[in-house]
N, CA, C and O atoms as a DFTB+ gen file, in Angstrom:
332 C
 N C O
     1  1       0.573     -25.684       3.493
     2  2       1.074     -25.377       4.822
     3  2       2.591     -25.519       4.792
     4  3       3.226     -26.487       4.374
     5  1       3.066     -24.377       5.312
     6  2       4.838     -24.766       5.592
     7  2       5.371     -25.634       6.508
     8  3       4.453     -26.194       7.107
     9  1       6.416     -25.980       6.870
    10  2       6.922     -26.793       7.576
    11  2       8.355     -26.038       7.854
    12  3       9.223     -25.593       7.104
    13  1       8.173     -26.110       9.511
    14  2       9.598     -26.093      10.129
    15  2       9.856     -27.068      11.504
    16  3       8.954     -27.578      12.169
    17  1      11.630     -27.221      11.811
    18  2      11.628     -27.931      12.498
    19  2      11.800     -27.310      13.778
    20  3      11.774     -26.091      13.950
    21  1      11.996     -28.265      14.773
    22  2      12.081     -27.364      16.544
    23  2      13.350     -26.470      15.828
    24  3      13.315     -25.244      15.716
    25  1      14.380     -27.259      15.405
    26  2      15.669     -26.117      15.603
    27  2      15.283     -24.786      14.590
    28  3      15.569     -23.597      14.736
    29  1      14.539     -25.453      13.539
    30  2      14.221     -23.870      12.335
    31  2      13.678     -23.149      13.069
    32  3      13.792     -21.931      12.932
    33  1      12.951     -23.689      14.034
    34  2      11.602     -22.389      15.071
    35  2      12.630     -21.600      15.870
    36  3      12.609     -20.369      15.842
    37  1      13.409     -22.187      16.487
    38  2      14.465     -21.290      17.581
    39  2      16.028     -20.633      17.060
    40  3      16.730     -19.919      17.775
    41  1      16.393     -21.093      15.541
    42  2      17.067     -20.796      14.820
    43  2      16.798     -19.241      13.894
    44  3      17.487     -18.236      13.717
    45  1      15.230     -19.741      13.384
    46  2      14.798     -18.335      12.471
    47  2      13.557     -17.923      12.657
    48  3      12.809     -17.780      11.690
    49  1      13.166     -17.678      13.889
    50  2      11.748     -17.239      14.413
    51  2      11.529     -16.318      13.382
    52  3      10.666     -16.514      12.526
    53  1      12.290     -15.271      13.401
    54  2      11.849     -14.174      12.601
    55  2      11.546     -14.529      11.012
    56  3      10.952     -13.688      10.337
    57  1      11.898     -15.589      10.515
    58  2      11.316     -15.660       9.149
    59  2       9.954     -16.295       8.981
    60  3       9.245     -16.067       8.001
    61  1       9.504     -17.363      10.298
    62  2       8.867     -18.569      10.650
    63  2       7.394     -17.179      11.095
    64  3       6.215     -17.169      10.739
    65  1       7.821     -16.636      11.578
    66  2       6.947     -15.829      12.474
    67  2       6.451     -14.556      10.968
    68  3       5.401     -13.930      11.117
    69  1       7.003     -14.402      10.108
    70  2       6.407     -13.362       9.065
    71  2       5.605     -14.627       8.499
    72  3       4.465     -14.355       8.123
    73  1       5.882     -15.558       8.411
    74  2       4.855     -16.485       7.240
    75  2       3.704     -16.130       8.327
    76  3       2.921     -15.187       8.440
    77  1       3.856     -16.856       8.787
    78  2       2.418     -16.384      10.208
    79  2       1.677     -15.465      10.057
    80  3       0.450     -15.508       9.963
    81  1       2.797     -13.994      10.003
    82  2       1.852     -12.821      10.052
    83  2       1.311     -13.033       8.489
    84  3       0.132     -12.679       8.468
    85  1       1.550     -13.278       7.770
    86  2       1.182     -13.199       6.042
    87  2      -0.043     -14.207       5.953
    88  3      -0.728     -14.232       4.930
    89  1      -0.295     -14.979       6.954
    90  2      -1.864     -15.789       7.019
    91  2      -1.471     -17.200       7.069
    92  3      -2.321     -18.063       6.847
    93  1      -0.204     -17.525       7.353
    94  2       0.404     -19.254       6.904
    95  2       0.190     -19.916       7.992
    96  3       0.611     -19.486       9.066
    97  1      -0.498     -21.074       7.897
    98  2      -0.269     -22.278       8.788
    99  2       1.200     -22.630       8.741
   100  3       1.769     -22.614       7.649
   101  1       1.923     -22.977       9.952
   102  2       3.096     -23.874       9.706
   103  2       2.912     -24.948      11.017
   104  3       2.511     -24.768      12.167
   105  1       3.435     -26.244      10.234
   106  2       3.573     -26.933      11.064
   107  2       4.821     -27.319      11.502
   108  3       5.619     -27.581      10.603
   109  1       5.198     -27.423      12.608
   110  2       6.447     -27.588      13.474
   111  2       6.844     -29.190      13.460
   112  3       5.978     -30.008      13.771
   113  1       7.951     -29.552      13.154
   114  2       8.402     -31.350      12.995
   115  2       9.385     -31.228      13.826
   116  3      10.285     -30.405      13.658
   117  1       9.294     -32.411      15.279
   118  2      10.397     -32.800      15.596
   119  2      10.346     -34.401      15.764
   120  3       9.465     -35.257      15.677
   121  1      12.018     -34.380      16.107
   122  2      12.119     -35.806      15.401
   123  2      11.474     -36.404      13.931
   124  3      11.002     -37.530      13.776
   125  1      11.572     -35.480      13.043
   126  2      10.789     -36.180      11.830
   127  2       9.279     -36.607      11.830
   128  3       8.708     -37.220      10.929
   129  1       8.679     -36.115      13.152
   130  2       6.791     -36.287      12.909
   131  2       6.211     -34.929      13.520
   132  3       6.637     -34.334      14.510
   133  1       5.367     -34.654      12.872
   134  2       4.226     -33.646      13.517
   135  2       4.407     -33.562      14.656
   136  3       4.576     -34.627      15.249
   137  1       4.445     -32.433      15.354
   138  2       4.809     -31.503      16.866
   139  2       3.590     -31.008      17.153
   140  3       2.720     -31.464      17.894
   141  1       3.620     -29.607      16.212
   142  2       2.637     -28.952      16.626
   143  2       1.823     -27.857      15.595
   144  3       2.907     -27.349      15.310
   145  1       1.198     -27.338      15.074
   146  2       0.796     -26.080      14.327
   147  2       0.418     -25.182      14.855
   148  3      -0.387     -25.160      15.787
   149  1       0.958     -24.272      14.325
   150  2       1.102     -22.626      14.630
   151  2       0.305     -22.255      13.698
   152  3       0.498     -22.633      12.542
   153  1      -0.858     -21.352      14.072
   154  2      -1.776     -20.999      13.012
   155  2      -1.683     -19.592      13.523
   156  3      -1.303     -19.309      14.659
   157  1      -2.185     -18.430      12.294
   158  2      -2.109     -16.671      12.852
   159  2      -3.646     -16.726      13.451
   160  3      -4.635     -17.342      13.055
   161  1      -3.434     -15.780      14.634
   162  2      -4.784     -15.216      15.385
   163  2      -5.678     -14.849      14.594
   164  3      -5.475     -14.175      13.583
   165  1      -7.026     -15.363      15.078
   166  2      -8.436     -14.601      14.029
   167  2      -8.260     -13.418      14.123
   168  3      -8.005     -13.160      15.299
   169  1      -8.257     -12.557      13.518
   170  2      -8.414     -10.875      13.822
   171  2     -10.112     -10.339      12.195
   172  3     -10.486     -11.110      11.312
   173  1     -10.466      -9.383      12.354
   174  2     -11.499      -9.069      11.602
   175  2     -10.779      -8.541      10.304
   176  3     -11.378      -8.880       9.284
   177  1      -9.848      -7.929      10.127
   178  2      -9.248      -7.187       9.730
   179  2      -7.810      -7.615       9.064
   180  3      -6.962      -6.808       8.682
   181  1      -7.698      -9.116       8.997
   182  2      -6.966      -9.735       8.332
   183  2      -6.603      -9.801       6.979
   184  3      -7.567     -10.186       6.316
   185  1      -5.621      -9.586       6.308
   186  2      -5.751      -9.972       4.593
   187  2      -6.531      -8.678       4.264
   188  3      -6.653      -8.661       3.039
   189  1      -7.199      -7.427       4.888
   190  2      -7.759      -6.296       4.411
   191  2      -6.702      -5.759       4.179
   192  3      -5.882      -5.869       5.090
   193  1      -6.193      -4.872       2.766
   194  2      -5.394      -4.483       2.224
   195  2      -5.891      -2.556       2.029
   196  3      -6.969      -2.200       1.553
   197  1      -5.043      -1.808       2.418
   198  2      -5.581      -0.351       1.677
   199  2      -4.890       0.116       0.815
   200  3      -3.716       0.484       0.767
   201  1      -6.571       0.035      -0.611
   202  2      -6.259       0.683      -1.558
   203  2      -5.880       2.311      -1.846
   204  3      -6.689       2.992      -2.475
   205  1      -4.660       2.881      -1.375
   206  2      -4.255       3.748      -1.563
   207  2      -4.434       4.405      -2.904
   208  3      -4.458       5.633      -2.829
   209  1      -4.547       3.980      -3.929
   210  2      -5.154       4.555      -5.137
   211  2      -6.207       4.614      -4.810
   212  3      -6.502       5.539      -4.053
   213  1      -7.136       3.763      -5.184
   214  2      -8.724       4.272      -4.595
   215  2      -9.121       5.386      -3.754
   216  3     -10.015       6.177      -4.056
   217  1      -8.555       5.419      -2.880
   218  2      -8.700       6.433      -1.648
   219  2      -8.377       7.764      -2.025
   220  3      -8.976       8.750      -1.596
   221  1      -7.257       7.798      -2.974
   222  2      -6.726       8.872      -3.469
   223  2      -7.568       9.599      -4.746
   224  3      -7.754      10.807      -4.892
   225  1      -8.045       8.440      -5.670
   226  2      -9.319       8.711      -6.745
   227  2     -10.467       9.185      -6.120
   228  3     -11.053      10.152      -6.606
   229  1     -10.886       8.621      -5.077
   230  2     -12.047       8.906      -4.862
   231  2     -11.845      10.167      -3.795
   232  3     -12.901      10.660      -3.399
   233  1     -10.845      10.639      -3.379
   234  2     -10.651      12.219      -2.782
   235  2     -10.389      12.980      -3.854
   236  3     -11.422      13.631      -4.012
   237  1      -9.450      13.353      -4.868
   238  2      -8.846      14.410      -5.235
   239  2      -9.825      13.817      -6.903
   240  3     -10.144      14.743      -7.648
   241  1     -10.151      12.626      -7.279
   242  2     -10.313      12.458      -8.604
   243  2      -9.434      12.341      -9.765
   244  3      -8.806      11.290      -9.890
   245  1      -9.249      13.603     -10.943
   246  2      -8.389      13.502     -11.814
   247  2      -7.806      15.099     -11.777
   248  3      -7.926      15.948     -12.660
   249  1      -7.240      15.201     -10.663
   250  2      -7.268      16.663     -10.412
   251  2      -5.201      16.401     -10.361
   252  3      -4.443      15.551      -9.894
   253  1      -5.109      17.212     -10.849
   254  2      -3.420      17.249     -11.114
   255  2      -3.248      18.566     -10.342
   256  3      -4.009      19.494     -10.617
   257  1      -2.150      18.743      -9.239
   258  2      -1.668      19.834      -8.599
   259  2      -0.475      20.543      -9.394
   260  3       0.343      19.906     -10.057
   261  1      -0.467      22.017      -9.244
   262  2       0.444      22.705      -9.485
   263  2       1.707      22.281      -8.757
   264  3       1.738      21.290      -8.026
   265  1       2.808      23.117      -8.998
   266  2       3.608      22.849      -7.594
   267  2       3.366      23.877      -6.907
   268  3       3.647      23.646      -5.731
   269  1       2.910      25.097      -7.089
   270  2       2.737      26.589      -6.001
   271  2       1.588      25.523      -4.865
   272  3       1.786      25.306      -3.670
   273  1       0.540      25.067      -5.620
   274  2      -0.487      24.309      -4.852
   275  2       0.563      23.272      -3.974
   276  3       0.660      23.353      -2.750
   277  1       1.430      22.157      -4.905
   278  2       1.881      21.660      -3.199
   279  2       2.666      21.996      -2.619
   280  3       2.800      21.481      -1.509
   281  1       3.509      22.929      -3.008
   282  2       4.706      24.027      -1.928
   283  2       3.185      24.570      -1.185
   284  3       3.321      24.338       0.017
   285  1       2.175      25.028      -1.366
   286  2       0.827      25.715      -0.242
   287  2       0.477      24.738       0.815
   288  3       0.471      25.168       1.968
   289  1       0.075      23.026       0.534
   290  2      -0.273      22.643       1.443
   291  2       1.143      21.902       1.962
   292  3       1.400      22.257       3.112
   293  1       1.675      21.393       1.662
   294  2       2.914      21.322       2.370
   295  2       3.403      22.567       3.378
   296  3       4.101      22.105       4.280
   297  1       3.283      23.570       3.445
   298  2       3.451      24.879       4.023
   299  2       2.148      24.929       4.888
   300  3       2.345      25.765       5.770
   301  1       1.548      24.668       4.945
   302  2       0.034      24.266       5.703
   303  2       0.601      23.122       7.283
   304  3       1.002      23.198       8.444
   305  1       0.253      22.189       6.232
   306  2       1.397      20.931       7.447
   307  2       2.163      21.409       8.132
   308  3       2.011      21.370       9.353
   309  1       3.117      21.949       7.607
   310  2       4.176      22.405       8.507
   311  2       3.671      23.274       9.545
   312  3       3.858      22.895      10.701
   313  1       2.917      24.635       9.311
   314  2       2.467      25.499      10.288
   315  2       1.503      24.840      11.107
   316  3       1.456      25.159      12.295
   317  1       0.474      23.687      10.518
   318  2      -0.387      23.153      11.576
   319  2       0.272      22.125      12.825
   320  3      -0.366      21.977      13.867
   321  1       1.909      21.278      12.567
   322  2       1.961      20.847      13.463
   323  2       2.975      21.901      14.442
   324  3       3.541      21.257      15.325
   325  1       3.241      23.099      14.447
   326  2       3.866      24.089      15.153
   327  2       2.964      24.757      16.208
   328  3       3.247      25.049      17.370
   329  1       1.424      24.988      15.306
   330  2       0.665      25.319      16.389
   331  2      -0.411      24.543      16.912
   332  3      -1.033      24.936      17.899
């Protein structure tokens, strides 16, 4: 568990507050004893990471594009968000 103090909490929220989002308990010290702990919200979907390779293997496989093929769907995109 990390440790910060009242002034680190109102000094560098923003660094105090990413440990948080990253899954960290921290506990808050003032005056030199235990305050309080800040723990991150239960969510379902926590620490689930997307495997962007995977996703990509298991769509296209071992299929290597031309470039005419991605100048085509790139040229696709473009016309689909116009109309």
């Amino acid at each position: 568990m990390k440790t910060a103090t009242v002034a680190d909490l109102r000094n560098h929220f923003r660094r105090i507050s990413a440990w948080i989002e990253d899954g960290e308990p921290v506990a808050i010290i003032k005056r030199g004893k235990l305050f309080a702990r800040l723990v991150p919200a239960a969510t379902k979907d926590r620490g689930k990471k997307v495997d962007f390779r995977a996703q990509r293997k298991l769509i296209w496989g071992r299929r290597v594009f031309s470039l005419k093929e991605v100048e085509a769907l790139n040229q696709t995109e473009v016309e689909g968000e116009e109309g």
